[in-house]
VOGU-3710 file (C-alpha; in Angstrom, 3 decimals, decimal comma):
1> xxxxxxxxxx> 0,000/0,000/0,000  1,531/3,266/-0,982  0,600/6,549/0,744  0,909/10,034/-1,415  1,222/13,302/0,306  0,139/15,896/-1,925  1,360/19,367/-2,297  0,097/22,032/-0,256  0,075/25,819/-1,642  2,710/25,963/1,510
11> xxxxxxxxxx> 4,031/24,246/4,347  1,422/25,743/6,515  -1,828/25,579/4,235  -4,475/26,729/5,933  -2,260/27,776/9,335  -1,429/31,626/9,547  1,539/33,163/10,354  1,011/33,596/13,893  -1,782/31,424/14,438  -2,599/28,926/17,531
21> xxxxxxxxxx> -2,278/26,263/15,538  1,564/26,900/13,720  2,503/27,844/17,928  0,981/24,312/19,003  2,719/22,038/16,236  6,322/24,088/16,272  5,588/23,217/20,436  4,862/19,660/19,593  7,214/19,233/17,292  9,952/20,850/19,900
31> xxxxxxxxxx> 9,108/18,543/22,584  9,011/15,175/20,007  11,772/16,106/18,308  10,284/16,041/14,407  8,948/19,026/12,443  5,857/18,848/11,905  3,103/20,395/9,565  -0,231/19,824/7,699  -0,737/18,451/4,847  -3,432/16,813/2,279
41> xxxxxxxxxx> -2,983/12,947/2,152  -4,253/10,857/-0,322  -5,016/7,321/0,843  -4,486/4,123/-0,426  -7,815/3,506/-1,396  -8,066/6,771/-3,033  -9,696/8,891/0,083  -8,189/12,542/0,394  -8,007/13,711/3,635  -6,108/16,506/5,497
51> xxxxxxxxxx> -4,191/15,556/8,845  -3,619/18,750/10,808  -0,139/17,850/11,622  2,325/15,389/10,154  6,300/14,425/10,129  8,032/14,090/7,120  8,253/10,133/7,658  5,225/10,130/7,881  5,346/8,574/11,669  3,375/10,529/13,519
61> xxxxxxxxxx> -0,183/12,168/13,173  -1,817/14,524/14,800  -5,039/16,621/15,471  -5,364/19,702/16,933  -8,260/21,116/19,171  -6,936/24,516/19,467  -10,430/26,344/21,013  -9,755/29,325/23,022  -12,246/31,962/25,153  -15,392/30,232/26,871
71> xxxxxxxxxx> -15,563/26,209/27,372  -18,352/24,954/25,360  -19,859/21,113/25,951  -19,442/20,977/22,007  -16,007/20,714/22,420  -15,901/17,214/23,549  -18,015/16,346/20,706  -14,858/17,607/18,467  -12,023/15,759/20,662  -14,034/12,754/19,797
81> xxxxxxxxxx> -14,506/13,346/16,305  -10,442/13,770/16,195  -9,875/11,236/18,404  -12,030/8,912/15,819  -10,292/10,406/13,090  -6,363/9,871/14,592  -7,767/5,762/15,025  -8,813/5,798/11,323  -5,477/7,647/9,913  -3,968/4,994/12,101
91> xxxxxxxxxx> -5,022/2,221/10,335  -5,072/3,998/6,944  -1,390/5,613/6,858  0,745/2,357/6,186  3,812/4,181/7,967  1,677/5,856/11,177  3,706/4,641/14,446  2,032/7,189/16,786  -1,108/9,304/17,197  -1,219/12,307/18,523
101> xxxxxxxxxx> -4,257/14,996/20,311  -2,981/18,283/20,482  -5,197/20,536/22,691  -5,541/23,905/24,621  -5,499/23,817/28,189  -9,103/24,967/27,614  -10,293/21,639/26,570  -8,920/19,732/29,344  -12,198/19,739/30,271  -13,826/17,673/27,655
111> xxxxxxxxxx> -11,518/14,958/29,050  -13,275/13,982/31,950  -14,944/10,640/32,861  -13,848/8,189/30,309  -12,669/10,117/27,467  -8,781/10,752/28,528  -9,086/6,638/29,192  -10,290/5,757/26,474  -7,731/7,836/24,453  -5,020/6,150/26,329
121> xxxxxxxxxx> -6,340/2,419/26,147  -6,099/3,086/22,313  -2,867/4,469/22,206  -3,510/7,987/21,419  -1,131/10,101/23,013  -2,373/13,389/24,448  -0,358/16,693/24,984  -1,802/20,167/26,110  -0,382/23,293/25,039  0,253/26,156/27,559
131> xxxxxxxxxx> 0,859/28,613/25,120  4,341/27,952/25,287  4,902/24,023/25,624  3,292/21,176/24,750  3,309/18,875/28,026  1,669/15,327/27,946  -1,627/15,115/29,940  -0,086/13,566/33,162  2,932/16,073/33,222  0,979/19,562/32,665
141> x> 0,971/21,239/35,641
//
């Protein structure tokens, strides 16, 4: 099975200069030690999709939830849509070792109960960014 990255009009496609989301995967990428960026895939059965942050090996994947201001319960509804998505990509990237949930400290909160469990009995890792640093889950403080 053969995985193509396609060309983005840039390295950052939709991600401003300045934007939450280039801060959280140059953080990520710091602390993992990989650059990492987004970029349109195309799948071996022909499905496009875009992964919000990928190395160039094509190793790791990951999804940000980058919601700022006001907590709103719809936010756990989109750290399980990503969470879903990162399990799919998984299984659909032929060279995917790890999965990755990128979040504000904002949505900490949609973790509760089972969800940060569940992540973690499927083997997606979660990291929180401070605004600085992107710390795992269990090490934010």
């Amino acid at each position: 099975m053969h995985l193509t990255v396609l060309d983005a009009p840039n390295e950052w496609s939709r991600f401003a200069e300045g934007s939450i989301e280039r801060h959280m995967l140059v953080a990520l990428g710091d602390q993992l030690g990989t650059a990492l960026r987004p970029k349109p895939l195309m799948l071996p059965d022909g499905s496009r999709v875009e992964v919000e942050g990928i190395d160039a090996a094509g190793r790791v994947l990951v999804q940000l939830v980058s919601n700022q201001g006001a907590y709103k319960p719809a936010y756990r509804n989109k750290v399980m849509a990503d969470m879903f998505k990162l399990l799919w990509l998984r299984d659909s990237v032929p060279t995917a070792e790890r999965t990755v949930l990128l979040i504000t400290e904002l949505i900490v909160q949609a973790l509760g109960g089972w969800v940060a469990r569940a992540a973690a009995d499927l083997g997606i890792e979660i990291y929180v960014f401070d605004g600085n640093a992107a710390v795992t889950l269990q090490h934010r403080t």
